[in-house]
C-alpha positions as CSV (number, residue, x, y, z in Angstrom):
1,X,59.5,-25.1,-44.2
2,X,57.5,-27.7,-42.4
3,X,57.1,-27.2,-39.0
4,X,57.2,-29.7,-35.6
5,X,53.9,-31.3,-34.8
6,X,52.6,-30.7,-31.3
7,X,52.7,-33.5,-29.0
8,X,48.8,-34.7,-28.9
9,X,49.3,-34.5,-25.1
10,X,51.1,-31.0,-25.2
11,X,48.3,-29.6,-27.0
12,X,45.7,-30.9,-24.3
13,X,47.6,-28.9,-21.8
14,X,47.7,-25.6,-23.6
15,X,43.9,-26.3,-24.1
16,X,43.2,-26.5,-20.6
17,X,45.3,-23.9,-19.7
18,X,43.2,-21.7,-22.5
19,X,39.9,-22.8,-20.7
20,X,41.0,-22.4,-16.9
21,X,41.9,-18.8,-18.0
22,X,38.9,-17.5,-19.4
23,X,37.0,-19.4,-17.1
24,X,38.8,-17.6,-14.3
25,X,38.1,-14.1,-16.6
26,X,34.5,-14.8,-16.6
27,X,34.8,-15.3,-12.7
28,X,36.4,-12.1,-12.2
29,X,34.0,-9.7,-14.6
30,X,31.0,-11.0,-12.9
31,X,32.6,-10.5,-9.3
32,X,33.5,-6.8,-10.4
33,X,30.1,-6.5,-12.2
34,X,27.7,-7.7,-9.1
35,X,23.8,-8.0,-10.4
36,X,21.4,-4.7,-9.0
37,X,19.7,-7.2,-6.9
38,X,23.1,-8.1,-5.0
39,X,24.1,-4.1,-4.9
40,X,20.3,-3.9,-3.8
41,X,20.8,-6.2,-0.5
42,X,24.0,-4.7,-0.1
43,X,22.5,-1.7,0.7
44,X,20.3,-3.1,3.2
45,X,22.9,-4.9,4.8
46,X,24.3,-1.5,5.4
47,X,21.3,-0.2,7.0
48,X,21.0,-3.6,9.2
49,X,24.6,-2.9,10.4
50,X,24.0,0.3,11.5
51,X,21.0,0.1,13.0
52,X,22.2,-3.1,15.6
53,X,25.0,-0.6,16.0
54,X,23.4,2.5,16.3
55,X,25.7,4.0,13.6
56,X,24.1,7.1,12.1
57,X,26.7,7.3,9.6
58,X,25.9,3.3,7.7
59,X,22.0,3.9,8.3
60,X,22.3,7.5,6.3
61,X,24.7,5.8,3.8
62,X,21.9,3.2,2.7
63,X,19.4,6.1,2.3
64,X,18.7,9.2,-0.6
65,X,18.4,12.4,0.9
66,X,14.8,12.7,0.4
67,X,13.7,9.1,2.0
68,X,10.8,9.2,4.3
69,X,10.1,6.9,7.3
70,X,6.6,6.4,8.1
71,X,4.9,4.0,11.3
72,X,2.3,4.2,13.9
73,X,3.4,5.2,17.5
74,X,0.7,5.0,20.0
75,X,-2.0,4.9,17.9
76,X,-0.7,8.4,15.8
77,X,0.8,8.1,12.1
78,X,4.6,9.4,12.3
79,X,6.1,10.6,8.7
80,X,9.8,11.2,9.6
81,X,12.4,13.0,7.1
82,X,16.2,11.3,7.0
83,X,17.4,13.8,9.4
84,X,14.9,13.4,11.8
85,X,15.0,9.7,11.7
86,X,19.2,9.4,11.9
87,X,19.0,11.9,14.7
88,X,17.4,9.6,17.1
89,X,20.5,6.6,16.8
90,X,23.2,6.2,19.7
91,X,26.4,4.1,19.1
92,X,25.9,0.5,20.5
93,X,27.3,-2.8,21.2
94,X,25.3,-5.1,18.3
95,X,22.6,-7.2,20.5
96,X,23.9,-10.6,21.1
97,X,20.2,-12.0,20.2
98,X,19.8,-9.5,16.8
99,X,18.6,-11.6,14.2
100,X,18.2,-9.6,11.1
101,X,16.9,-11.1,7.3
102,X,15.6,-10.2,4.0
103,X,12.5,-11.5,3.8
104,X,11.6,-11.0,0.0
105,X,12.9,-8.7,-2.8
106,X,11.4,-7.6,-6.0
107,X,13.9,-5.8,-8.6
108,X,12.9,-4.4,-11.9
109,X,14.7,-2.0,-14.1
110,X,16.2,0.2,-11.5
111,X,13.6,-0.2,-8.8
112,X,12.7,-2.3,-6.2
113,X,10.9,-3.3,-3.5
114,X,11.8,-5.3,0.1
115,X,10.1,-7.2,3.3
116,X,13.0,-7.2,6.3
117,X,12.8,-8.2,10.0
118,X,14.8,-6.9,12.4
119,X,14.2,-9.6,15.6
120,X,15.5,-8.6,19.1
121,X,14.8,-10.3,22.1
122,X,11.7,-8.1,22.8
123,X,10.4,-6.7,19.5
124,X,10.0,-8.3,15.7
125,X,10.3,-5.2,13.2
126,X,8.9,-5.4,10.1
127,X,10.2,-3.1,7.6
128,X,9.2,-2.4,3.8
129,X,11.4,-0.8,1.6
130,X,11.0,1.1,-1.7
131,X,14.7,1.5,-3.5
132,X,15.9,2.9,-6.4
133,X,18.8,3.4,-8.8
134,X,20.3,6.7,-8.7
135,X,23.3,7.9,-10.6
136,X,24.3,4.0,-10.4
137,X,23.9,4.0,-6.9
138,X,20.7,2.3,-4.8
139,X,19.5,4.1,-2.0
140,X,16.4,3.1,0.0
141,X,14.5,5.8,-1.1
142,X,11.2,4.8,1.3
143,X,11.0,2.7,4.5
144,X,7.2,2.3,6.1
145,X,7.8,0.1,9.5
146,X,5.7,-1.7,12.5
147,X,6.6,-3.3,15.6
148,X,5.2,-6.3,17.2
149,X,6.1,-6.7,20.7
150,X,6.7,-10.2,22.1
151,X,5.3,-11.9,24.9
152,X,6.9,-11.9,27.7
153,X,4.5,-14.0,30.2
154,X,5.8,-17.7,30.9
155,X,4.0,-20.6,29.9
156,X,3.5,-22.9,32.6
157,X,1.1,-24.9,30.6
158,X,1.4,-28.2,30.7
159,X,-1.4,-29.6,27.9
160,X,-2.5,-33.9,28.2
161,X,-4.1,-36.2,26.3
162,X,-7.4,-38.2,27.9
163,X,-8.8,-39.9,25.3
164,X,-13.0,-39.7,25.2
165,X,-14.4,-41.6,21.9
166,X,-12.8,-44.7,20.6
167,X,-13.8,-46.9,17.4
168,X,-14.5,-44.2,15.1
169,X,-13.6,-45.0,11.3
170,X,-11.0,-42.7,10.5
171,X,-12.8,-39.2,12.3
172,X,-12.8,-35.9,9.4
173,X,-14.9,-33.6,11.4
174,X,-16.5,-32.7,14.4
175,X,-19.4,-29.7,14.9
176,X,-20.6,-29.2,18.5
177,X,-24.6,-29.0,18.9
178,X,-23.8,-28.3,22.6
179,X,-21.1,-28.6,24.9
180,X,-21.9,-32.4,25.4
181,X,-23.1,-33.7,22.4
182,X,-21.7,-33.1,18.5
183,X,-21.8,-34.4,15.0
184,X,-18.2,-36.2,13.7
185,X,-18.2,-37.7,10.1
186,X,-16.4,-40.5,9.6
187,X,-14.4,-40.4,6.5
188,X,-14.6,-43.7,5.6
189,X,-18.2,-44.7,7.8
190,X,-21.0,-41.9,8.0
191,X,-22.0,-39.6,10.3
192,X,-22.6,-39.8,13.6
193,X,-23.9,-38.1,17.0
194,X,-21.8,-39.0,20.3
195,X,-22.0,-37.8,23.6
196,X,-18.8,-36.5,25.1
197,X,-19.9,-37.1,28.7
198,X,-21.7,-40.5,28.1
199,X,-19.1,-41.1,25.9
200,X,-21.6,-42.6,23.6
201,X,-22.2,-42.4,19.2
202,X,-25.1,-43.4,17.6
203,X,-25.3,-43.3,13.7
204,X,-27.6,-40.6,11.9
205,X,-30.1,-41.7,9.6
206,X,-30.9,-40.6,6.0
207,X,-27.1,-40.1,4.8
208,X,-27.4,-39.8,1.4
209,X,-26.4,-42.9,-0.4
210,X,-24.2,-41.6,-3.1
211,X,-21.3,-41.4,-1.1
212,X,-18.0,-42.4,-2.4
213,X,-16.0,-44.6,-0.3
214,X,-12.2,-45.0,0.2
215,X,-10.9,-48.0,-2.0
216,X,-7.2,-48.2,-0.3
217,X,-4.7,-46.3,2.2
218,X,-4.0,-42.9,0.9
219,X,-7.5,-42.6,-1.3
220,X,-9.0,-39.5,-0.1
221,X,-12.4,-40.2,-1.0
222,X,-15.2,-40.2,1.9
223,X,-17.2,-37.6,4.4
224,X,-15.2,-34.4,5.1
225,X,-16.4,-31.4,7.1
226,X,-19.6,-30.4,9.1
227,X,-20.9,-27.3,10.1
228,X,-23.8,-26.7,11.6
229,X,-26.1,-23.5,10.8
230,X,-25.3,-20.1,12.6
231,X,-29.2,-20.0,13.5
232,X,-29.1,-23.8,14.1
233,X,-31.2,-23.6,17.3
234,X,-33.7,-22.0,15.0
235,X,-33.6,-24.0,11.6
236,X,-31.9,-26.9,12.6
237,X,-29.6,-26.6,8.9
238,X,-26.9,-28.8,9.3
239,X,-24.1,-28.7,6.1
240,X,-22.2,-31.8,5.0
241,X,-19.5,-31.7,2.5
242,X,-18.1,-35.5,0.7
243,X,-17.0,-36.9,-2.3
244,X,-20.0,-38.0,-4.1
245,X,-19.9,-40.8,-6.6
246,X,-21.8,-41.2,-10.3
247,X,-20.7,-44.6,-11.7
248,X,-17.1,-44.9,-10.9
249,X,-16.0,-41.0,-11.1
250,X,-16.4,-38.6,-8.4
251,X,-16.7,-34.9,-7.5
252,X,-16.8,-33.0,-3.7
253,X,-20.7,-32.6,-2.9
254,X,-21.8,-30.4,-0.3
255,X,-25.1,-30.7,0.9
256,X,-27.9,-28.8,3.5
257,X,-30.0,-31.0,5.5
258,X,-32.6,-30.7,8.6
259,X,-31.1,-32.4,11.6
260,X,-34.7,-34.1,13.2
261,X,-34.7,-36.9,15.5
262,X,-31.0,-37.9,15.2
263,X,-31.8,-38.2,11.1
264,X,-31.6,-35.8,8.2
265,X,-34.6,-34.3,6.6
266,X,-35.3,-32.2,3.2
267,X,-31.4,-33.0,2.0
268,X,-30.5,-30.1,-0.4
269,X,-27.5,-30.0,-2.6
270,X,-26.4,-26.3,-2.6
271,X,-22.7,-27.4,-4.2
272,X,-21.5,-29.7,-6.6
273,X,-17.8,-29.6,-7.8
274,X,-18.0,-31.0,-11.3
275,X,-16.8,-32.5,-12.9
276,X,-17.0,-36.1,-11.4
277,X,-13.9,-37.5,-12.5
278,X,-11.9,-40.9,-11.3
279,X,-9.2,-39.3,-9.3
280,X,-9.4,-40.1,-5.6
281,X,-7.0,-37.0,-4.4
282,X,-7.5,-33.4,-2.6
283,X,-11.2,-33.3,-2.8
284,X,-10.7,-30.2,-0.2
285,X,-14.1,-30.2,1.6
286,X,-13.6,-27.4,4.4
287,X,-16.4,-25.0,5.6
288,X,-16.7,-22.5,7.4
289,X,-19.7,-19.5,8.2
290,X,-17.6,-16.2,7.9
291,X,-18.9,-13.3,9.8
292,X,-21.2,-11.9,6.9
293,X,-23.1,-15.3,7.6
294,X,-22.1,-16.6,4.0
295,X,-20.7,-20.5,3.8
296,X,-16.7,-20.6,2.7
297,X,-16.1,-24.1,0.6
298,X,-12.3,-25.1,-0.3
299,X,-12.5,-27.3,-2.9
300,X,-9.3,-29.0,-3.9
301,X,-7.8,-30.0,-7.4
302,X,-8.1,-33.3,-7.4
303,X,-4.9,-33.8,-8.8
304,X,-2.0,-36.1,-7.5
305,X,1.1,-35.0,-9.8
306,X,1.6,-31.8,-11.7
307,X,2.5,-33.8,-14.7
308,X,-1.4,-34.4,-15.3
309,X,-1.5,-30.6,-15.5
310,X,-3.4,-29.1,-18.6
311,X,-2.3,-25.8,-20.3
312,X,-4.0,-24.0,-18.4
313,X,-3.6,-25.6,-15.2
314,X,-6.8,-26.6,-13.2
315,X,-6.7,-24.3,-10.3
316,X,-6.0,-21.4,-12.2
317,X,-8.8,-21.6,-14.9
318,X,-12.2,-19.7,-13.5
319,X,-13.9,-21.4,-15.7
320,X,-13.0,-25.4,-13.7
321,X,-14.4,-25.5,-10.4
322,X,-11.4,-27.5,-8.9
323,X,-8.5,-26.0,-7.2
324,X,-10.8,-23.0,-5.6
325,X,-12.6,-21.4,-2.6
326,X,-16.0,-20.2,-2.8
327,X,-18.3,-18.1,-0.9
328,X,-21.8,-18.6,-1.2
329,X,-25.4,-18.2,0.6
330,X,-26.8,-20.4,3.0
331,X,-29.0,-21.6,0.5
332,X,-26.5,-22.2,-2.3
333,X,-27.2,-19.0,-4.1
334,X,-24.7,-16.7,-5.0
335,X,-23.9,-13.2,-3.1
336,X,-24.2,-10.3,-5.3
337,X,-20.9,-9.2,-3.6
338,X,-18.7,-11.9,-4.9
339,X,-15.7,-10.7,-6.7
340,X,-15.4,-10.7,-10.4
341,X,-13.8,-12.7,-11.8
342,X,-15.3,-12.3,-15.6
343,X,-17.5,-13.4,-17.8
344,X,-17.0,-17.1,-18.3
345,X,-16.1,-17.6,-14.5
346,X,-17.8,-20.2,-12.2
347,X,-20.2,-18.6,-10.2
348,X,-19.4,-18.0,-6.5
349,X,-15.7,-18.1,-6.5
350,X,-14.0,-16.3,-3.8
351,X,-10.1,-17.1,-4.5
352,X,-8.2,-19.6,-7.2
353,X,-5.1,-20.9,-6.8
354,X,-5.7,-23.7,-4.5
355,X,-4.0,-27.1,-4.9
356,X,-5.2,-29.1,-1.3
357,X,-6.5,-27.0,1.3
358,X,-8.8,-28.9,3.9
359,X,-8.6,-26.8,7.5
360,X,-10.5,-23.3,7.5
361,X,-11.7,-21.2,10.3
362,X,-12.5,-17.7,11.5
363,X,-10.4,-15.3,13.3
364,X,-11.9,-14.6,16.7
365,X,-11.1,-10.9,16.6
366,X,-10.8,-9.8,13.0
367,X,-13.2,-12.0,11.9
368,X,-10.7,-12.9,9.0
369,X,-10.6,-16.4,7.4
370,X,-7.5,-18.2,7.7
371,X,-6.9,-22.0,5.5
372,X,-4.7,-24.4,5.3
373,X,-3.0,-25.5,2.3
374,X,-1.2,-28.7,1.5
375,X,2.3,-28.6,-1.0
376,X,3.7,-31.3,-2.3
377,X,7.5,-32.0,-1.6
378,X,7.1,-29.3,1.4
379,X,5.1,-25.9,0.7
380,X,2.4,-26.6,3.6
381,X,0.8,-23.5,4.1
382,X,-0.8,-21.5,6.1
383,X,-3.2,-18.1,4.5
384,X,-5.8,-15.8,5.3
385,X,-8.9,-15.4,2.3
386,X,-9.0,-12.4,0.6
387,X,-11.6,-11.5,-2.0
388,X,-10.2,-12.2,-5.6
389,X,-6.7,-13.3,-4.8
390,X,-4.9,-16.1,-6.6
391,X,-2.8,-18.2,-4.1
392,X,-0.2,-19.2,-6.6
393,X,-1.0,-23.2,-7.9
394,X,1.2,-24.8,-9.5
395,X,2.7,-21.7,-10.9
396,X,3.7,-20.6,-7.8
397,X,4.8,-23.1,-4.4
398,X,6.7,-22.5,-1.5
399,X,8.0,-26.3,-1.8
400,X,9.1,-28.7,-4.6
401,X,6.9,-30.2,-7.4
402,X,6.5,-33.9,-6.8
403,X,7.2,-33.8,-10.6
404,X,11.0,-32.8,-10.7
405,X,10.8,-32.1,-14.2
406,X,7.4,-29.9,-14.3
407,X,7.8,-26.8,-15.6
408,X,4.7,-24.0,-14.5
409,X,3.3,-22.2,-17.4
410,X,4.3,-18.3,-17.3
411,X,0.7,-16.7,-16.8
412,X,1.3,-13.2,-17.8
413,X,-0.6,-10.6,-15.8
414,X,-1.4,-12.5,-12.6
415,X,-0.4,-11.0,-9.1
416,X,-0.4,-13.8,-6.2
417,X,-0.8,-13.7,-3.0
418,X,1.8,-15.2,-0.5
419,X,1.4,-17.5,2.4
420,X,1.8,-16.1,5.8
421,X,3.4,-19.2,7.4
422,X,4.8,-22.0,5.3
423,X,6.8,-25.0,6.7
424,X,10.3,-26.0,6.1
425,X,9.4,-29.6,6.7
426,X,6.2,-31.7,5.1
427,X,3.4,-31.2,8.0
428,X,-0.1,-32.1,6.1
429,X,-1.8,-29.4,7.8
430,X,-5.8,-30.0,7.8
431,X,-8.1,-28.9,10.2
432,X,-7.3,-25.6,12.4
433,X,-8.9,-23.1,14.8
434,X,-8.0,-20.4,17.1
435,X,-8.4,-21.3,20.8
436,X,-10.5,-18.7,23.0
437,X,-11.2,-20.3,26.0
438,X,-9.3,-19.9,29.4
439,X,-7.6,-23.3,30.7
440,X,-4.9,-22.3,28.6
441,X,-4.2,-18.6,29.1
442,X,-1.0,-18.1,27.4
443,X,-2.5,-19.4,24.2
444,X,-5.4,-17.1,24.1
445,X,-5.6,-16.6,20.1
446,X,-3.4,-19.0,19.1
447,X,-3.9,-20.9,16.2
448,X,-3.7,-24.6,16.3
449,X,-2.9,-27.1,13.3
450,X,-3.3,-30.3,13.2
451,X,-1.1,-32.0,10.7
452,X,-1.5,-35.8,9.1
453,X,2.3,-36.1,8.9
454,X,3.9,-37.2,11.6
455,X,1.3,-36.9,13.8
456,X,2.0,-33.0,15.0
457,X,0.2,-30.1,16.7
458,X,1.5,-26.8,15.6
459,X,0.5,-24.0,18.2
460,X,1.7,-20.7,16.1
461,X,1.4,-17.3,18.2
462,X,0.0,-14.6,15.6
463,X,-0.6,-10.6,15.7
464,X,-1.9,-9.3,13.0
465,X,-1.7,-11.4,10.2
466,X,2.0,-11.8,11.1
467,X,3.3,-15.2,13.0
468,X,5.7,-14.7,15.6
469,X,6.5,-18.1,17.0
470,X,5.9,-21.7,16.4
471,X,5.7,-24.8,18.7
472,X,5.1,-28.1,18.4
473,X,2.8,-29.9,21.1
474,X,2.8,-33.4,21.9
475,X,6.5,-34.4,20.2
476,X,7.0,-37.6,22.1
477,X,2.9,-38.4,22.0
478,X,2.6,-38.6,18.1
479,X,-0.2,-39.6,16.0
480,X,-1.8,-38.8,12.8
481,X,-4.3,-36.0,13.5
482,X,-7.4,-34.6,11.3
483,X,-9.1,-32.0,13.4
484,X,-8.5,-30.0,16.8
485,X,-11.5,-28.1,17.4
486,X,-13.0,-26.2,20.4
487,X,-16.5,-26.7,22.0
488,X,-18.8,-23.6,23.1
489,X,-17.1,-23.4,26.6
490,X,-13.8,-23.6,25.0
491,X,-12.5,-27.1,25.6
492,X,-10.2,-28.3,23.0
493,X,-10.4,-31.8,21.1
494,X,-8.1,-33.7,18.5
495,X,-9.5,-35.9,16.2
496,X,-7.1,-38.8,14.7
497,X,-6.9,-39.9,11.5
498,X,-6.6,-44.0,12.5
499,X,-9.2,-46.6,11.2
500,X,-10.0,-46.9,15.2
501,X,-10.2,-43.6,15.6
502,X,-10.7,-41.2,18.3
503,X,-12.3,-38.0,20.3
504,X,-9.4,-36.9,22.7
505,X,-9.6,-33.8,25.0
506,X,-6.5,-31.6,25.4
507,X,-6.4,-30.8,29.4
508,X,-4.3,-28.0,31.5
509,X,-2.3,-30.6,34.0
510,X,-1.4,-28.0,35.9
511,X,-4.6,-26.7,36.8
């Protein structure tokens, strides 16, 4: 018997209707089936709850029987069992200023690992969690915990601009041989001496002639940092870094020199980045003398998009010299010390991983080095340098690839090390330093950044190696910065980025 045909149209609509339902199935099985990373925040959610509330009952709920709380209390290591810990809560009203967050989570087969904050309007608590998966259940199974206290002192500073030195061809550096005179090399001139009193530059003799100049607006070819020798007074070292030419290609040179008679003597190259190639991007070029006397170098990739990436991408291959930081002697030789990096690595390196970083400097206190680092589409950085660590580029950013479609090689086996301040917005951080002097008191140990975007000045308050607040100086003053730096007595300086540029003193008005 033959049977009615379906209407084309009818037959669309029971289609649909057959879609929208199992669509709306697959909805609800993965709402009843959550992932172990959602069940895992859940259960830190719980704790968070209970502790702005001071509810025993939710903070014991998120953790097994046999977790263990461990911190430092006045200077003594506590190791707490759950029922010591829960015995110390009192029921609450939740803090109207409680800000609580998952910083990072780590989930693999059953176990897991988590950064939270709990912020309140005196204290930042850091908290690291081990969980685990127990008879389908997580639990926080380990909690280790420190407190930072804030500061609770006003700031009645009120920082100015004066402006000192004019006509300087876009300023990269500045090294103080005194607390009147210093070296600034001119990124796209050479480098000079001025006086910050007389308010006077004269040009030293004997740069080296090899020096690659910028071509247009954005090249980043030039002069980058100078440092002068710890034992300066002594040998008179002074150490240039700048993007050295060899036909038309080009590689980050960094050179040791005599400073005699405003002119440089017995130039030694202790540093070549090779190879010279014709990109004109993120030469890097920083230096800084670390505590064990040894010279830092960041050198950058020299890379503009990530499309241009190899296989093996640039900054993570030991055996490239682009894209790292390195740690070598005074004289260009290599400490014994150095970490390993194998056989066929470059000699020297200190850390890989490096797409742009300009600014570094030396903790006043620890003695630790902290960088800068710039992303691409965002992911401007702030670190501190530790021996043998792999800071993530490309495979790793805390922004965007400039490439959408770029897709990072998997690079089985690497551990990297996270940023400890990134921004949400594109800063172009370069050249940084902690302030220790005493016309601004509340900043004592600060770090400043200066940033090429936008023409900002980042003050970030830091303990430890943890930052607990950010400002921005000089909002409605703007202009593209390169340097802040601090002279011998502690008077602080910008540096602009401007083809007049200038020297410009940061003053207390107040005082």
């Amino acid at each position: 018997m033959d049977t009615c045909p379906i209407p084309k149209t009818m037959a669309m609509k029971r289609l649909l209707f057959l879609m929208l339902n199992l669509s709306v199935f697959a909805l609800s099985v993965t709402a009843q089936n959550p992932s172990d990373r959602q069940l895992a925040e859940a259960v830190i959610q719980t704790y968070f709850d209970g502790w702005g509330t001071g509810d025993s009952t939710k903070v014991g709920r998120a953790m097994h029987r046999s977790c263990h709380l461990k911190n430092f209390r006045d200077g003594k290591f506590i190791d707490l069992n759950r029922t010591q810990y829960l015995s110390g809560f009192r029921l609450r009203q939740r803090p109207a200023g409680l800000v609580t967050r998952i910083v990072s989570m780590d989930i693999t087969s059953g176990v897991g690992a988590a950064k939270t904050e709990i912020v309140t309007d005196r204290d930042t608590f850091t908290d690291y969690f081990n969980l685990m998966k127990i008879d389908q259940q997580w639990f926080i199974v380990d909690k280790i915990a420190t407190r930072i206290p804030h500061l609770t002192a006003p700031d009645l500073s009120e920082p100015t601009k004066e402006t000192l030195i004019t006509d300087l061809n876009r300023p990269w550096s500045i090294a103080f041989l005194s607390e009147e005179e210093a070296l600034v090399t001119e990124k796209e001139g050479t480098l000079v001496k001025i006086n910050l009193t007389l308010k006077t530059k004269l040009t030293i003799k004997g740069f080296p002639a090899d020096t690659a100049k910028a071509g247009y607006r954005g090249d980043n070819t030039g002069i980058f940092d100078v440092v002068v020798d710890p034992q300066f007074n002594q040998n008179k070292f002074i150490y240039v870094a700048y993007a050295a030419k060899k036909g038309k290609e080009k590689a980050t040179k960094v050179i040791r020199a005599v400073l005699e008679n405003d002119a440089l003597r017995n130039i030694q190259t202790i540093f070549v980045a090779s190879p010279y190639s014709e990109e004109r991007y993120h030469y890097g070029g920083g230096m800084v003398f670390g505590n064990d006397g040894k010279l830092y170098l960041t050198m950058g990739e020299r890379l503009f998009n990530e499309k241009d990436e190899p296989a093996l991408p640039i900054a993570q291959n030991v055996e490239d010299k682009r894209g790292k930081i390195y740690r070598i002697n005074s004289d260009g030789t290599i400490p014994n010390d150095n970490p390993d990096f194998g056989p066929k690595a470059i000699p020297g390196l200190y850390a890989i991983g490096i797409r742009a970083a300009q600014g570094i400097t030396k903790h006043p206190v620890t003695h630790a080095i902290w960088f800068s680092e710039h992303g691409t589409m965002q992911g401007d950085e702030i670190n501190i340098l530790k021996g043998g660590a792999n800071y993530g580029w490309p495979v790793k950013t805390t922004g965007k690839y400039r490439f959408a479609e770029y897709a990072p090689p998997v690079l089985n086996g690497n551990t990297y090390t996270d940023p400890i301040w990134y921004w949400l917005q594109t800063v172009a951080p370069t050249g940084l330093t902690f302030y220790t002097g005493d016309e601004f008191p509340s900043w004592k140990n600060n770090l400043l950044v200066a940033g090429l975007s936008g023409g900002s000045l980042w003050r970030l308050v830091v303990r430890g190696e943890t930052v607990l607040r950010v400002e921005e100086l000089f909002t409605n003053d703007r202009v593209r910065l390169r340097k802040v730096a601090q002279s011998p007595q502690g008077k602080l300086y910008l540096l602009t980025d401007e083809a007049n540029g200038k020297v410009i003193r940061i003053k207390n008005s107040t005082r």
